[in-house]
Every structure is written in structure tokens, then in C-alpha cells.
N, C-alpha and C positions, 0 to 999 in steps of 0.2 A: 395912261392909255389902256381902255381894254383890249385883251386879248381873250378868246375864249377857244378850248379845245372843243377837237372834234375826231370823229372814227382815225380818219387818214393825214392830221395835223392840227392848222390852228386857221381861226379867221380872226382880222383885228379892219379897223375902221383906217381909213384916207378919208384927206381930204385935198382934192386937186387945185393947185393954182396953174392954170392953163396960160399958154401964148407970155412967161415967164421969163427971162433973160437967161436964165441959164437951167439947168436941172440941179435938183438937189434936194435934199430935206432939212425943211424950215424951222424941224422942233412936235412942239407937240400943240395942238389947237384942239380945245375942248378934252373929250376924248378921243382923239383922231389924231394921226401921224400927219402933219401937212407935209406934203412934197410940193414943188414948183416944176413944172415942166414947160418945154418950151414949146413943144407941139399945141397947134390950136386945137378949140373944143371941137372940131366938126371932121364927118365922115368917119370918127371911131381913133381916127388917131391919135389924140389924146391919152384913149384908151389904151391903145398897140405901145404907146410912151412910157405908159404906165409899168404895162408889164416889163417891159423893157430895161426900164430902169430898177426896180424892186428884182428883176432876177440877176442880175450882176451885184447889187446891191447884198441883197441876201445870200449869193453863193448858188442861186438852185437853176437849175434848167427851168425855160419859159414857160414848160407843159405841167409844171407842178403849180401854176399861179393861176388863180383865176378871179376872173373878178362875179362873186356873187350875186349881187346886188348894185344899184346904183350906174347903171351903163351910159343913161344920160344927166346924172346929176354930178354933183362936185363931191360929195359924197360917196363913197362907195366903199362894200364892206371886199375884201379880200382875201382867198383862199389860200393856201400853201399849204401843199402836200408833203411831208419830210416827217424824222424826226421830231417830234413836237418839243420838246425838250433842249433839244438843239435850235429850233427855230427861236423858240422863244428866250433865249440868251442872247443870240444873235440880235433880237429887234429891243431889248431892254440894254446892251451895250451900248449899241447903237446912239439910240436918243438917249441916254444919258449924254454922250459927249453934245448934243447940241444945246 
């Protein structure tokens, strides 16, 4: 999975499986982190599931998440503000266990 830093953290790649039975993360797809969510793709909540879940997930308040790119694709690259160093132990912990 790439991850690439930046000024105020790290941005790394999703990839959404929407309207999903349950939430969670599926591993690693391509270069991208798949998660499954159970939120459908429409009116953005998908999106709002997205953050939702990656900030619990990762430990960080919701306002450090952003999604840069990809608003209407299954794709989307993802911001997080923090620690970079810490972030990025956090999401290579992570998807190892999956």
C-alpha cells in the first residue's frame, strides 16, 4: 500500500465497497486499503461512513480526515493530519493483521 507524506501528515489510497454487510477492512486491493462499508454510495454518505470509520479506526478525531480526491468514485485518496510517523505505524499494523 502506498502511503506518501506530506506538510501536516500522510495521504494513502481506499478503495470503498459500499451498501457491504458489515464495516471493516477487507486487506489490501491493488495499492489501496479496501474497506467495506455498509452505507450506500448516494447523497455523500458513503463518504461521511468513510470518515467515520478510518477515525475510530486510526485513533484521530474526524477533522484530521479528509478525503482529497475521489468524492464520487470507489477510489479515493485520503488525508490525515497527525503525527506522520505515528500515523503511518498505525495503518502498516493494521493491514498486516488482515
Amino acid at each position: 500500500m502506498q502511503m506518501r507524506k506530506t506538510e501536516d501528515g500522510i495521504i494513502f489510497k481506499v478503495k470503498v465497497q459500499p451498501k457491504a454487510s458489515k464495516n471493516g477492512i477487507a486487506g489490501l486491493y491493488q495499492d489501496s486499503l479496501k474497506i467495506r462499508l455498509t452505507a450506500p454510495p448516494v447523497e455523500g454518505k458513503a463518504n461521511k461512513a468513510l470518515i467515520d470509520f478510518l477515525s475510530g479506526w486510526l485513533g484521530v478525531k474526524k477533522s484530521r480526515l479528509k478525503i482529497v480526491s475521489g468524492h464520487l468514485s470507489k477510489i479515493k485518496l485520503i488525508e490525515v493530519v497527525g503525527e506522520e510517523k505515528d500515523l503511518i505505524q498505525k495503518i502498516k499494523k493494521i493491514t498486516k493483521q488482515k
